[in-house]
N, C-alpha and C positions, 0 to 999 in steps of 0.2 A: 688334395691331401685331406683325409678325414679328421674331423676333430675332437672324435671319441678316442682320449689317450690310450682305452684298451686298445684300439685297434691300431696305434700309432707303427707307422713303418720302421720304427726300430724294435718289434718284436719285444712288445711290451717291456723295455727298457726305459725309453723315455716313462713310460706309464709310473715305473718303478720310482725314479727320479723326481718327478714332475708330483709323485702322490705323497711326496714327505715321508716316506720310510726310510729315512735316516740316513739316507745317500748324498744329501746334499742340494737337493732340489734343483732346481732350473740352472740355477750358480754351478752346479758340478757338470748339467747338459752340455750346458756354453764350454764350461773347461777341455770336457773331452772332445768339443767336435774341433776348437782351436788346436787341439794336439792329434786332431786325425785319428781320434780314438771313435768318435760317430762323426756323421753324414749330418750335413744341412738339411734342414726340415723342410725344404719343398725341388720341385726341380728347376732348372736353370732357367729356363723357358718353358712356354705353352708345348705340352707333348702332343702328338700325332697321335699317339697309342699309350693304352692304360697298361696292356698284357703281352707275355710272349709266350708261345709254344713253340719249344723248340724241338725238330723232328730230328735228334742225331744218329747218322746212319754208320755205325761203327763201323771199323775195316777200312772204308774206302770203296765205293761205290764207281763201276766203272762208266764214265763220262762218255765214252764211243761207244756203248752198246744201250744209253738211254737217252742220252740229252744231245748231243752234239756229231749227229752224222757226216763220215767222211766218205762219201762215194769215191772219189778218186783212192782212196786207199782198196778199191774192187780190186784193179788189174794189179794191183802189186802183189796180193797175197800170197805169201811161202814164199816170198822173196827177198833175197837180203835189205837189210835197213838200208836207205842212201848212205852212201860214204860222206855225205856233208851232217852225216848228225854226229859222229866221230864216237865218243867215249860217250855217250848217250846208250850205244848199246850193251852197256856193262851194265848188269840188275845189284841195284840196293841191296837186297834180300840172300844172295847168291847163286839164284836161277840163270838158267841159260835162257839171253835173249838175241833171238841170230836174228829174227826173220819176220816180214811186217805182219799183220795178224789182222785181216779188216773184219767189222763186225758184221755177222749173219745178220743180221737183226732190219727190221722194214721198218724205215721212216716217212712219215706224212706229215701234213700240216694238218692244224688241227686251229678251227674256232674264226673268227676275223681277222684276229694276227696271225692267221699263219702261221704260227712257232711248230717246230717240226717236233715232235717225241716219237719213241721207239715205241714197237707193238708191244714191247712188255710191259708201259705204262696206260693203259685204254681210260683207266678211271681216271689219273691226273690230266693226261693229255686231254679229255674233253673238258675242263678247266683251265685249257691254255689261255681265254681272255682274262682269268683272273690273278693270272699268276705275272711274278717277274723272275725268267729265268737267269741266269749270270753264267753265262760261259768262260770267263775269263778268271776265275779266283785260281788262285797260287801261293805257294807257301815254301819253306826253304827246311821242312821236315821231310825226311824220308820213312824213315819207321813208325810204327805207331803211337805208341806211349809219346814223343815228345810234339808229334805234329798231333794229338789230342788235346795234350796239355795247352800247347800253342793256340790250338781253336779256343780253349774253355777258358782256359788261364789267362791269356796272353802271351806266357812264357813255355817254352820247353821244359823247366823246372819242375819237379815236383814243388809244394811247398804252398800255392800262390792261391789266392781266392778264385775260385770260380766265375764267370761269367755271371748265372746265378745271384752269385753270393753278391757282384757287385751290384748287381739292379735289387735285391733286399736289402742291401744296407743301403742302397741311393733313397730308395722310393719307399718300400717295405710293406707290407701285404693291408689289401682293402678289406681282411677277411678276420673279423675275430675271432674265428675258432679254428681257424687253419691256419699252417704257414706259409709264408710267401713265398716259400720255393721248394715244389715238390718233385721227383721225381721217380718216375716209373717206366721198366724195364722189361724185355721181352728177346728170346732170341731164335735161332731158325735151327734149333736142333745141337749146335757146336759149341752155347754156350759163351758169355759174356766174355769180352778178351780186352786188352789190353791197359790205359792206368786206370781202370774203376773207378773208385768213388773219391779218387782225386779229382773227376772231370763235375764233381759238383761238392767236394768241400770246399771248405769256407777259408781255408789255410791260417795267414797269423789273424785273421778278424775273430773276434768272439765264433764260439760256434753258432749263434742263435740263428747266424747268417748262411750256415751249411744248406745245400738241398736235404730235404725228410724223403727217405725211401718210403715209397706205401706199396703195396701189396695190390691186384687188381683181384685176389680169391682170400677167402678166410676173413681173418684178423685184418685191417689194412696195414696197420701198423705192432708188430710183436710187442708183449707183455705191457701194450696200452692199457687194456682190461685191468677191474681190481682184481686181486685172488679169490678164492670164492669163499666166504663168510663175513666176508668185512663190509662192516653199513656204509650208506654215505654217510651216517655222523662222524663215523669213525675215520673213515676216507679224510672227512674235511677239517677233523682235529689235528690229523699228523701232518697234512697241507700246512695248517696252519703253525705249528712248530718248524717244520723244516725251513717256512719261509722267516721264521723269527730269526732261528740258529744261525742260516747266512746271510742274513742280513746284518747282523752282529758280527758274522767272520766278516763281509764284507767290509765294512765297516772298519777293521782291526787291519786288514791288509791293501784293502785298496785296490782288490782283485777285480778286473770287469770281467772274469769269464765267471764268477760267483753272480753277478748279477746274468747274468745267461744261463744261468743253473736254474733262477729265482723264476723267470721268463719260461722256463722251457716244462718248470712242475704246472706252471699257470697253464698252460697252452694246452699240457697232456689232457689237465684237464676238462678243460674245454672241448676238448677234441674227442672226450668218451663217446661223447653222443654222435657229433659233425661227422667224427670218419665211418661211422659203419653207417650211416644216413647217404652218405656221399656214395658207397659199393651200394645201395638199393637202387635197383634199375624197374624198379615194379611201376615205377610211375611213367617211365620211359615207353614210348608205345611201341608196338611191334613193327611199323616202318621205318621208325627212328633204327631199333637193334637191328633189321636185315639190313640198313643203311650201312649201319658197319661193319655186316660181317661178322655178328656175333651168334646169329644160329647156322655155321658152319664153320669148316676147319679147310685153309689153315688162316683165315682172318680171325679166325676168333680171342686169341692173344692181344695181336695188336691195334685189333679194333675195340675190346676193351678198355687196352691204355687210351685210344684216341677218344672214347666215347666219356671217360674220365677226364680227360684234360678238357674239354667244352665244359663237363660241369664244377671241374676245379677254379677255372675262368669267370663262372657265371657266380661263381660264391666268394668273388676275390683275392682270388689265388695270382702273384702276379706275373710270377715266373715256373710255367708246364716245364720238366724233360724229360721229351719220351727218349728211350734208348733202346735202337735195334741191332745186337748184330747177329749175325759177323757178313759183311759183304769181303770178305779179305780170301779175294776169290783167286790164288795161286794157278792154283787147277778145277775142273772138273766147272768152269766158269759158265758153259752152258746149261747144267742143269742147276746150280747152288743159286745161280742170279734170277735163274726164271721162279727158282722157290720164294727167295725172296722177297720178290715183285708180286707172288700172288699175295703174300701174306702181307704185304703194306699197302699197295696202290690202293685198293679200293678203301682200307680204311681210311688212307690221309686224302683223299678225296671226301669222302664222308665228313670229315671233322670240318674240310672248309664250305663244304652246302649246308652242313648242321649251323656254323656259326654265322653263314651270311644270313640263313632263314630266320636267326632268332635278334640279327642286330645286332650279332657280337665280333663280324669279321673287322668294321672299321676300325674298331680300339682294341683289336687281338693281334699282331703280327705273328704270323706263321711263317716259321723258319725249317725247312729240308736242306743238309749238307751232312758229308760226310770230314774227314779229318785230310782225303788227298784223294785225286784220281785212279787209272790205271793206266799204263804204259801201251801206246801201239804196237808193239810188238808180243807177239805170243814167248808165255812163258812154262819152259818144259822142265818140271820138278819132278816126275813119277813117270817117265819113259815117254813114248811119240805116240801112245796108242789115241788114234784118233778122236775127237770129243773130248778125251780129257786135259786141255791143254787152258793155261790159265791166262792172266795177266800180274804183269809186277808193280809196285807202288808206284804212284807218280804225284810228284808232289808239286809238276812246275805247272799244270793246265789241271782244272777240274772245275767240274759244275757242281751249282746250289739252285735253287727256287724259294722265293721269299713271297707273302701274298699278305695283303689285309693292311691295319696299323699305320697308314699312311705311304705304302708303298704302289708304286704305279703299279699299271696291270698289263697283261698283254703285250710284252713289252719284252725284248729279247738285248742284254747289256752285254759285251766283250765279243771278242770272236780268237779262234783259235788257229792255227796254222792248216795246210794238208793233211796234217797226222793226228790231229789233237795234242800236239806234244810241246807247242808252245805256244806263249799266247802274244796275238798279235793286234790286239787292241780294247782298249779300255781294262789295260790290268789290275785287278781286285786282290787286295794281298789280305789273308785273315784280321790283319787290324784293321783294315779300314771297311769290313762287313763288323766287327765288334762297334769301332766309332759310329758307323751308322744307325746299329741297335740301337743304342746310348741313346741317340740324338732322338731315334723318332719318339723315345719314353721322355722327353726333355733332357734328358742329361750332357752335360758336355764332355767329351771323353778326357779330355785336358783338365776338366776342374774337377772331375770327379775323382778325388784323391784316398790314401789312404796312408795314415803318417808309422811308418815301421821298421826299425835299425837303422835311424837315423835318416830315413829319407823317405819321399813321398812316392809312394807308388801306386799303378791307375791299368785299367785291365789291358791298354794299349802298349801299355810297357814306354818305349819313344816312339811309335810310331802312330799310324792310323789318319785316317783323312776319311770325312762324310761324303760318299758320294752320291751328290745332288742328282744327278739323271736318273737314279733308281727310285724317285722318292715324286710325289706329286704335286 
């Protein structure tokens, strides 16, 4: 924990508090963290990891056609489902799902471990010793909006803090001129879908705690900039009036979202300079950029946001979220997933040889999932013409990859049925991948609370369990 107040993890709140501006000082800190209005000023325990990037792969990324090969499902293909999966063959969505659907797709092992990936991952797959893949996560969402929420939130609810939101207000960012939780967005052509920028608001916590959209072209951040004629004298007179006036409202009502108004003019600007420093890639060399995929198309998107999240990391940033979609592959599943995979694999392989090369993967955990799997059976929404036939949500088997931050390596956790369609060992339900987060930044998922309508609430919601075998 740093102990330059400006950069305190409560997004210059405590700084606010703690500097006599008439809030009350340390006496009002205490108050608010005993009513679960702020977070304890250190973490529970010694953390594993300072940072997270989190890779989220919106839609629903399909599990049999990259991570988790079913050979036996060869000979069934175009074949009815077994009669032992019953009402399993009725789709969530309203698609027809009659008949098993095995994936095209060639599996090998790859590295010392052995961990099998499909050919549409070549760039991750040769980082199978560094990775931990998880076969076994499941969830009890079908659609997207709530089995998003469920991942980010904890809850299916609109409403709730972020994932995010809860590691800046546990820990809160190393970075004085940035915030501790940024995120950046990228898609394949169809365009961002399902709850938005609920999967990184901050819900009832102050906003200070929201994810910052930035921008990877232009402005990073819109109307950051002064308008054009105003000095910085001028600039830092009205600074300094607006932060009088609500400090004085503050004051009168008692308001902590005025105190995160106070925080958030501080920060902008700070940030005049930080964010357009942060988009200069001039000093970045030219191995580094083909690394990611940034002097070509179609990496060059998402190899941007990846090549920004290493440097958002390296300036103390503490919480990356890149967001890609749409993997929400209905139909047309062979060519939407192969686009997909060109335009991420090689970047998010990139971000993890950039971070191990510079010392930053052991206290970085990098995090790839999506919100739910795909179904073994083919799904026919737009006629039988061949190649276009999709898959439907599946929300009770799906794969993630976790790598860095104190999690093991090489290292293949759960296993799934014949089909991918259940799991039949070491099951991983989305809170107890959130509890594990938690833990490896020190946090405990149980005491990391948040006091609101009368009750204490935690991004686990009641559940979640740290699962120790994934961790070193």
């Amino acid at each position: 924990m740093t102990s330059n107040p400006r950069s305190n993890p409560r997004l210059r709140r405590e700084f606010l508090l703690r500097s006599g501006y008439g809030l009350g000082g340390a006496a009002l800190w205490r108050l608010l963290a005993s009513e679960g209005r702020a977070a304890l000023p250190l973490p529970h325990f010694p953390p594993r990891g300072k940072n997270v990037i989190f890779l989220f792969m919106m839609g629903g990324p399909s599990h049999l056609d990259l991570f988790d090969p079913k050979p036996k499902m060869a000979p069934l293909h175009g074949q009815p489902l077994p009669a032992s999966f019953g009402q399993a063959k009725k789709s969530a969505t309203g698609g027809v799902l009659e008949t098993v659907m095995a994936s095209p797709r060639k599996f090998r092992k790859y590295g010392q471990s052995g961990i099998e990936f499909s050919e549409l991952l070549p760039h991750t797959a040769a980082l199978a010793d560094e990775l931990c893949l998880i076969r076994s996560m499941y969830c009890e969402q079908s659609n997207h909006d709530p089995a998003q929420l469920l991942l980010h939130c904890g809850t299916p609810l609109f409403g709730n803090p972020s994932m995010g939101s809860w590691v800046n207000y546990g820990l809160g960012s190393d970075c004085e001129n940035m915030p501790g939780y940024l995120v950046l967005t990228s898609d394949d052509g169809h365009g961002l879908e399902g709850a938005g920028s609920s999967l990184w608001g901050s819900g009832f916590m102050p906003s200070t705690y929201r994810g910052v959209s930035f921008r990877n072209t232009g402005n990073p951040i819109l109307h950051l900039n002064s308008p054009p004629g105003m000095s910085d004298a001028t600039q830092e007179a009205r600074r300094h009036v607006l932060r009088d006036l609500n400090q004085l409202h503050q004051q009168a009502t008692g308001d902590a979202e005025i105190a995160s108004r106070i925080a958030s003019y501080e920060l902008a600007f700070h940030m005049q300079s930080a964010a357009p420093e942060l988009l200069d890639f001039s000093r970045e060399s030219a191995a580094t950029r083909s690394l990611y995929g940034l002097d070509q198309e179609p990496t060059r998107s998402f190899g941007t946001n990846c090549l920004l999240a290493r440097r958002m990391v390296e300036r103390g940033v503490r919480f990356v979220h890149l967001v890609h979609s749409t993997w929400d592959h209905h139909s047309d599943l062979e060519q939407r997933l192969s686009h997909n995979c060109r335009m991420t694999d090689q970047p998010a392989a990139a971000l993890l040889r950039d971070l191990k090369q510079r010392s930053l993967l052991d206290e970085t955990l990098v995090v790839w999932a999506g919100e739910f799997g795909r179904t073994p059976m083919g799904e026919v929404r737009r006629g039988v013409t061949a190649g276009k036939e999709g898959r439907d949500h599946h929300p009770h088997a799906f794969s993630a990859w976790l790598a860095g931050g104190g999690i093991k390596s090489g290292y293949v956790h759960g296993q799934t049925d014949d089909f991918g369609f259940q799991v039949t060992e070491n099951p991983m339900h989305v809170h107890d991948l959130q509890a594990t987060i938690l833990y490896l930044l020190g946090l405990h998922h149980e005491q990391l609370t948040y006091r609101h309508a009368g009750r204490d609430y935690r991004l686990t919601d009641v559940g979640g369990t740290v699962v120790q075998d994934i961790l070193t």
